[in-house]
C-alpha positions as a Markdown table, in Angstrom:
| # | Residue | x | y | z |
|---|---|---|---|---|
| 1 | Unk | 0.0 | 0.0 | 0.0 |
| 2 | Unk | 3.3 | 2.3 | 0.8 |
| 3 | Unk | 4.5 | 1.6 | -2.7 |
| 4 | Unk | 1.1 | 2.5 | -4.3 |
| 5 | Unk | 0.9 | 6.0 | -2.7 |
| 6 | Unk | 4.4 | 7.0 | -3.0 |
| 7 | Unk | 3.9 | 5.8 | -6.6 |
| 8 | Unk | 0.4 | 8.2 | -6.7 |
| 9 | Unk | 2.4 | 11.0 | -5.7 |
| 10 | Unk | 5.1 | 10.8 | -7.8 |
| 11 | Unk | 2.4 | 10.8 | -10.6 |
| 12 | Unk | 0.5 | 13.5 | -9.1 |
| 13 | Unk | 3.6 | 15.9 | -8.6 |
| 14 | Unk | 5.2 | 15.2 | -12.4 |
| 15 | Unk | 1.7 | 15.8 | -13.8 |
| 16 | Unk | 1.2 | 19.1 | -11.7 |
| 17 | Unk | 4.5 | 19.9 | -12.4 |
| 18 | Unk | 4.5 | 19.9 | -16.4 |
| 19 | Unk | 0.7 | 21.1 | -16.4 |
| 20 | Unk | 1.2 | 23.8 | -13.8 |
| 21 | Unk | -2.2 | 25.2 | -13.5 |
| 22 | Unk | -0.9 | 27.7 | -11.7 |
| 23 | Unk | 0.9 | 29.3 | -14.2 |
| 24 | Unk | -1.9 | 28.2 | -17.1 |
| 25 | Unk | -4.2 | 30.5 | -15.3 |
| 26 | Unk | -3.3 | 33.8 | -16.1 |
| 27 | Unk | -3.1 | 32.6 | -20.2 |
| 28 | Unk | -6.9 | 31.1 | -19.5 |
| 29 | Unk | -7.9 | 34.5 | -18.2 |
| 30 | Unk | -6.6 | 35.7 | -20.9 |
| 31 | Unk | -8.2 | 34.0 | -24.0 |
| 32 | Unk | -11.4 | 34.1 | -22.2 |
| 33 | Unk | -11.2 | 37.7 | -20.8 |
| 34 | Unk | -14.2 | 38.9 | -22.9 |
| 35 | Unk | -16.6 | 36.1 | -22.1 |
| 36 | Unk | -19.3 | 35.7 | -19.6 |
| 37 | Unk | -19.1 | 34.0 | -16.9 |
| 38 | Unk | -21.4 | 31.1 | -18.2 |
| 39 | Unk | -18.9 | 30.6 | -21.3 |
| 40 | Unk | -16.0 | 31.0 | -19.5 |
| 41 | Unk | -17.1 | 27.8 | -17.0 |
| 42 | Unk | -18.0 | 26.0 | -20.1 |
| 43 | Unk | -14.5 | 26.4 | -21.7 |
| 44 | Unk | -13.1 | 25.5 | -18.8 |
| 45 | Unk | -14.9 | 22.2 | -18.3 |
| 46 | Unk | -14.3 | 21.5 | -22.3 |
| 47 | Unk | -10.6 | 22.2 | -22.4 |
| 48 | Unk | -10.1 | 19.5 | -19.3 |
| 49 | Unk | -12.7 | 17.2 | -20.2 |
| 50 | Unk | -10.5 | 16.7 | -23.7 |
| 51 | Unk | -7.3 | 16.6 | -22.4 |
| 52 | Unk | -8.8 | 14.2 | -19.7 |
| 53 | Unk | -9.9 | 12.1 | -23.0 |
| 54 | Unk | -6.5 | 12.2 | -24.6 |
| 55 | Unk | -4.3 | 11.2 | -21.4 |
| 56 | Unk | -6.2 | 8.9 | -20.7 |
| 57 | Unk | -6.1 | 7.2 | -24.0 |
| 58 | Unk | -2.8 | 7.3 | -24.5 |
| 59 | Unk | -2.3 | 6.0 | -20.7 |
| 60 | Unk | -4.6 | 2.9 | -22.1 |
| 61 | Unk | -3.2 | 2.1 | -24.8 |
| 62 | Unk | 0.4 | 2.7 | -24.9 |
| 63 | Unk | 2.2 | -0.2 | -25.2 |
| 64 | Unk | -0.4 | -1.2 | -28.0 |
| 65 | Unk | 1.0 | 2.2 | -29.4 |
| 66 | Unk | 4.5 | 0.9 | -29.0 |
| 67 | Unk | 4.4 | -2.6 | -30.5 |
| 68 | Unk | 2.1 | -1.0 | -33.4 |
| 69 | Unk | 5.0 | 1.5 | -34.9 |
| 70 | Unk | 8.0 | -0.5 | -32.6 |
| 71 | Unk | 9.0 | 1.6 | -30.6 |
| 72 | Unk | 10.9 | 0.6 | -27.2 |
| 73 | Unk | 10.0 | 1.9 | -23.6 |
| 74 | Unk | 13.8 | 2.7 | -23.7 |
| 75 | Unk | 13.7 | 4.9 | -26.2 |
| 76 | Unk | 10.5 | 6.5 | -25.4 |
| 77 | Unk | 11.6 | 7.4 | -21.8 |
| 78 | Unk | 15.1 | 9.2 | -23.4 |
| 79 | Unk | 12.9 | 11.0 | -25.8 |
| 80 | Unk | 10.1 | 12.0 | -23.4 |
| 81 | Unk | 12.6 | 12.2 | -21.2 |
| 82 | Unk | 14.5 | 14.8 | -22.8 |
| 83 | Unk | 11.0 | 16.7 | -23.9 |
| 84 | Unk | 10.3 | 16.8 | -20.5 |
| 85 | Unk | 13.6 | 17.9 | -18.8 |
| 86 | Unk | 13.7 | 21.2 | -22.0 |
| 87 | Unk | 10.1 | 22.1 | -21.0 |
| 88 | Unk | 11.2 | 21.7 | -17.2 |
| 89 | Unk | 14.3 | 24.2 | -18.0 |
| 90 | Unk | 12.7 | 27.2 | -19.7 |
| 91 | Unk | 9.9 | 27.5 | -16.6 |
| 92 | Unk | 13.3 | 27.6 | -14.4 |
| 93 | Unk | 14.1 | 30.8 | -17.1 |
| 94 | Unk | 11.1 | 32.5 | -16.6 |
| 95 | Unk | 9.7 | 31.4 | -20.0 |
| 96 | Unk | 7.8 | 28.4 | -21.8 |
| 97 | Unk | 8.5 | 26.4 | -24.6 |
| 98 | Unk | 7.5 | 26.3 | -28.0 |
| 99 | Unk | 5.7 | 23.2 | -27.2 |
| 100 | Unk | 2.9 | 25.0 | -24.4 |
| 101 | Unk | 3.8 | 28.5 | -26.3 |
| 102 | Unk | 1.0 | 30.1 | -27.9 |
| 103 | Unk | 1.7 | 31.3 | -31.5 |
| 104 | Unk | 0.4 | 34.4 | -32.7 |
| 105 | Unk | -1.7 | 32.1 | -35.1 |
| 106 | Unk | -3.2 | 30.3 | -32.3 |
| 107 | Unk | -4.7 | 33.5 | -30.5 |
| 108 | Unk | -5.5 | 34.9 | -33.8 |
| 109 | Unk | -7.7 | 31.3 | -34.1 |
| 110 | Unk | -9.5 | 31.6 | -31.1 |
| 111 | Unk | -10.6 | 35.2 | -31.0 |
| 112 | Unk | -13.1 | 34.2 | -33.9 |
| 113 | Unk | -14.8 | 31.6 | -31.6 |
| 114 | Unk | -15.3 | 31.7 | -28.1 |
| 115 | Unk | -15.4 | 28.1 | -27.4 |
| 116 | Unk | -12.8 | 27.2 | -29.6 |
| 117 | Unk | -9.9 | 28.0 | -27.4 |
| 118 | Unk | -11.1 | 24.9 | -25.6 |
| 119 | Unk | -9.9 | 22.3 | -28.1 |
| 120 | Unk | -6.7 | 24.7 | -29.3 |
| 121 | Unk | -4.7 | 25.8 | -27.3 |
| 122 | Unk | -6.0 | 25.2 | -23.9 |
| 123 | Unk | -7.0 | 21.1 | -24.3 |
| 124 | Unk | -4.2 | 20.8 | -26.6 |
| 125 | Unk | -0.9 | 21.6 | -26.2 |
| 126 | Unk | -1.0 | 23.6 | -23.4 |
| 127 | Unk | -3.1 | 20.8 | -20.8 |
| 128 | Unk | -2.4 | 17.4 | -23.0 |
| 129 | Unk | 0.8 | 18.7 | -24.7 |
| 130 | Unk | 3.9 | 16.4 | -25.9 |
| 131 | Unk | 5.2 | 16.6 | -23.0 |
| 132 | Unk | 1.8 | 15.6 | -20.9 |
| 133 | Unk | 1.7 | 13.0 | -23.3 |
| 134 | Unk | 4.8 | 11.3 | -22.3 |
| 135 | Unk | 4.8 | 11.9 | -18.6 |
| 136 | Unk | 1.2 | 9.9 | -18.8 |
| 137 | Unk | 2.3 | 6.9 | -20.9 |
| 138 | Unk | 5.5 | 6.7 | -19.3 |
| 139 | Unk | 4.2 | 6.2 | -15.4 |
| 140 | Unk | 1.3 | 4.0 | -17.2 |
| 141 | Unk | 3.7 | 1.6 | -18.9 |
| 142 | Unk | 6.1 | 0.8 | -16.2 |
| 143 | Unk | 3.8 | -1.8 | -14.6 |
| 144 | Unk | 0.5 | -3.4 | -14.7 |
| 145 | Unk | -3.3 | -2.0 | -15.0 |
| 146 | Unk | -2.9 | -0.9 | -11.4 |
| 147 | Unk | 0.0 | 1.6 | -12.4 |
| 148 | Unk | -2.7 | 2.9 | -15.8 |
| 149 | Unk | -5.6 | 3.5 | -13.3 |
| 150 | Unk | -3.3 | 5.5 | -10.8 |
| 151 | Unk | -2.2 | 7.1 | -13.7 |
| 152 | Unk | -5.5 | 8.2 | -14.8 |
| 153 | Unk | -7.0 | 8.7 | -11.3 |
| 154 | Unk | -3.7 | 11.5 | -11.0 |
| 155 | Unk | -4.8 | 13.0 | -13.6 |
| 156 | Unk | -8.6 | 13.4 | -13.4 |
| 157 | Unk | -7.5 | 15.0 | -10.0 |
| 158 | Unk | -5.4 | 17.6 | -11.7 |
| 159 | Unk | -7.7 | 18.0 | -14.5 |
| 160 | Unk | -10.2 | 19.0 | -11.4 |
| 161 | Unk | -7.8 | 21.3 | -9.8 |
| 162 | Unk | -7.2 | 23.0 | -13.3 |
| 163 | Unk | -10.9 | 23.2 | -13.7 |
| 164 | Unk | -11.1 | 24.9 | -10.2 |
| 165 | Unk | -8.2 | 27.3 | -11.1 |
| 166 | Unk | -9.3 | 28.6 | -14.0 |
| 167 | Unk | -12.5 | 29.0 | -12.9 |
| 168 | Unk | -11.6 | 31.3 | -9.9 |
| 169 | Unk | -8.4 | 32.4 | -11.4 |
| 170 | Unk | -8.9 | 35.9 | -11.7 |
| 171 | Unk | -9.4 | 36.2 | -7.8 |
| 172 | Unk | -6.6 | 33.8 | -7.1 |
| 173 | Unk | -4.0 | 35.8 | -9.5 |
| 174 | Unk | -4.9 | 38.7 | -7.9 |
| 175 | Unk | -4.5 | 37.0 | -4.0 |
| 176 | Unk | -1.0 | 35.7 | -5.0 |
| 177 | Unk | 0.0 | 38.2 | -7.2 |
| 178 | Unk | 2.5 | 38.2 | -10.4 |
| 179 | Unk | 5.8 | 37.8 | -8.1 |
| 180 | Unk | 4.5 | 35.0 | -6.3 |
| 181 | Unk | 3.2 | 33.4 | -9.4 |
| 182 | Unk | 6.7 | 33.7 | -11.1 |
| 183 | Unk | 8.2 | 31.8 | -8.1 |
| 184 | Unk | 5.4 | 28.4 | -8.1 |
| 185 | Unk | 6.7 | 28.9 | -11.9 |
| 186 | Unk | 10.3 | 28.1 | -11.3 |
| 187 | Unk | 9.7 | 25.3 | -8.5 |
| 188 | Unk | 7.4 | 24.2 | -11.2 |
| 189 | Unk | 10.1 | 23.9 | -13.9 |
| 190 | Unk | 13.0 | 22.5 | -11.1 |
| 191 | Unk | 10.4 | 19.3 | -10.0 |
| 192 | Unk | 9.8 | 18.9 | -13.7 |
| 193 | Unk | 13.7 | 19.2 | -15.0 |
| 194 | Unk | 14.3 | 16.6 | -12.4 |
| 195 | Unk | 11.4 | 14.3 | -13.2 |
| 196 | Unk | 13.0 | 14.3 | -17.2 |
| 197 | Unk | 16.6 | 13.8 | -15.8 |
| 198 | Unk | 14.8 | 10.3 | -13.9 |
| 199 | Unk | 13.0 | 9.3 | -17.3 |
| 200 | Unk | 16.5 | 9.7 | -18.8 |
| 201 | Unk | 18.3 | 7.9 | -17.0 |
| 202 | Unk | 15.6 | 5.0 | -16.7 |
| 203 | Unk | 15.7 | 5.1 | -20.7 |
| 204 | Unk | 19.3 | 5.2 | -20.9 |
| 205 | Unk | 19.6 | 1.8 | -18.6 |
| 206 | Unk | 16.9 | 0.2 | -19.8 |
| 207 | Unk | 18.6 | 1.0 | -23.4 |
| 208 | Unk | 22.0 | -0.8 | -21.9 |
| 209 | Unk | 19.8 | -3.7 | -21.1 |
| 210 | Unk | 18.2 | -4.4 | -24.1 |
| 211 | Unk | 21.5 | -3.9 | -25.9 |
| 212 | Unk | 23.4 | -6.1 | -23.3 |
């Protein structure tokens, strides 16, 4: 039971770590800023409720994903790995990367319809991004069903806690304040920089392995 909830927390803390809801908030506040209150709720609940769908089926069926285009867990934890541990180091800058970055196309996109900012860019990249992606289907891999359904579990929590976030984000940005925010950013990008260094170095021996 020890091993499960240290293993529930690890998951928790690398998805709330690359996700960072925290820092999300203030770019949800401001794709929505000229909705309602009604729409803004219901872009929130969209943009989690698809990245909830998309973790979770790549959570489900990774290793069919794997053996379908042959790719190796080894490999996949250096890559992800590596995604991970970039993503992790520009936060610790002050700045995000081009994977969770929002192009001047993308804002241009979803000032022509409200509840479009829910698929692009909130759901995807910037909640169920590349990096997300292999966060999710590494934890969900390394072990049986029981490791996919903490793995999911984890990550319907966070999906709530974004939900919750961006929902009252405009009085929780203001409570905190931008200083404040910058800091949860960096602590952010340090817990995530170390969880890609660990996904690397599992790739990198489990690499030795097969090749020994």
């Amino acid at each position: 039971m020890d091993a499960i909830m240290l293993h529930a927390v690890t998951v928790f803390m690398g998805f709330f770590a690359i996700m960072n809801p925290i820092a999300n908030t203030p770019i949800f506040l401001g794709l929505t800023i000229d909705d309602d209150q009604q729409t803004t709720r219901s872009v929130a609940l969209r943009s989690v409720l698809l990245a909830f769908i998309i973790i979770a089926v790549f959570s489900v069926a990774g290793k069919i994903i794997f053996e379908m285009f042959g790719i190796s867990l080894a490999a996949f934890r250096i890559t992800g790995g590596l995604l991970v541990s970039i993503i992790g180091y520009n936060m610790l800058q002050g700045s995000r990367s081009s994977v969770h970055h929002l192009s001047e196309k993308d804002t241009a996109a979803c000032r022509e319809a409200a509840l479009g900012v829910a698929i692009t860019p909130l759901a995807m990249p910037l909640l169920a991004g590349p990096g997300t992606i292999a966060t999710a289907m590494n934890f969900s891999t390394t072990g049986g069903s029981v490791n996919v359904a903490i793995t999911i579990a984890m990550f319907a929590l966070m999906c709530a806690i974004t939900y919750l976030c961006f929902v009252f984000g405009k009085k929780f940005v203001a409570f905190i304040g931008t200083g404040a925010l910058g800091v949860i950013t960096r602590m952010m990008g340090l817990i995530l920089a170390v969880i890609g260094v660990q996904m690397l170095i599992a790739g990198i021996q489990g690499a030795f392995k097969l090749a020994g």
